[in-house]
N, C-alpha and C positions, 0 to 999 in steps of 0.2 A: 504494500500500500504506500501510496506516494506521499508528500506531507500537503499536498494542496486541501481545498474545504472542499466539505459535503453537505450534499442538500437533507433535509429530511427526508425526500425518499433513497436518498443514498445509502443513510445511515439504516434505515429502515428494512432496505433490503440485506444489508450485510449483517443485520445482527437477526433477519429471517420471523420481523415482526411488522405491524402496521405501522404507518405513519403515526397516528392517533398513539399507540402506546409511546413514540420514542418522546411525544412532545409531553406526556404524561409525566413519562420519567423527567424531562428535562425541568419539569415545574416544579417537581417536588425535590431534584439535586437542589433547584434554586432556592427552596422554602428549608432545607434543612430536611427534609423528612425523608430522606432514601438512604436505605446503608449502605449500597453500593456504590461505588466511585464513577456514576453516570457523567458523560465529561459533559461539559456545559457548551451549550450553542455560542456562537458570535457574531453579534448583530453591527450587523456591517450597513444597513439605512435603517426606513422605519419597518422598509416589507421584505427585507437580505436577511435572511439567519441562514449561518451555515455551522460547521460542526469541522474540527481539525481531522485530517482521518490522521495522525499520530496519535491523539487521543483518542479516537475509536478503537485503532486497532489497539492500545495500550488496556482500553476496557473490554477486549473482546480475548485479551489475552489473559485479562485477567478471569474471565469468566470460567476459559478453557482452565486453566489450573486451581480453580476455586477459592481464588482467595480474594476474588471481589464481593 
């Protein structure tokens, strides 16, 4: 995975869930209330969010080895 951003359905598909769950999770990394290390979006205008994919794949690596 290359270090450019991803879209929500980018992230979406590579972590083989809907759109709707990733911004779920992304709401509640931002409220405090997730214990897994869900990486946070980057709002880049008012209607641009995207998402690192080094933090994706950084969470997706964590998932594989379970200590997300």
């Amino acid at each position: 995975m290359d270090n450019g951003l991803l879209s929500v359905r980018e992230v979406a598909e590579l972590l083989g869930v809907s759109p709707r769950w990733v911004w779920q999770r992304a709401a509640m990394a931002e409220a405090g209330l997730e214990c897994r290390a869900f990486p946070r979006p980057i709002r880049l205008s008012a209607k641009l969010i995207r998402w690192r994919a080094s933090d994706v794949a950084t969470f997706i690596d964590a998932l594989a080895g379970g200590v997300a």
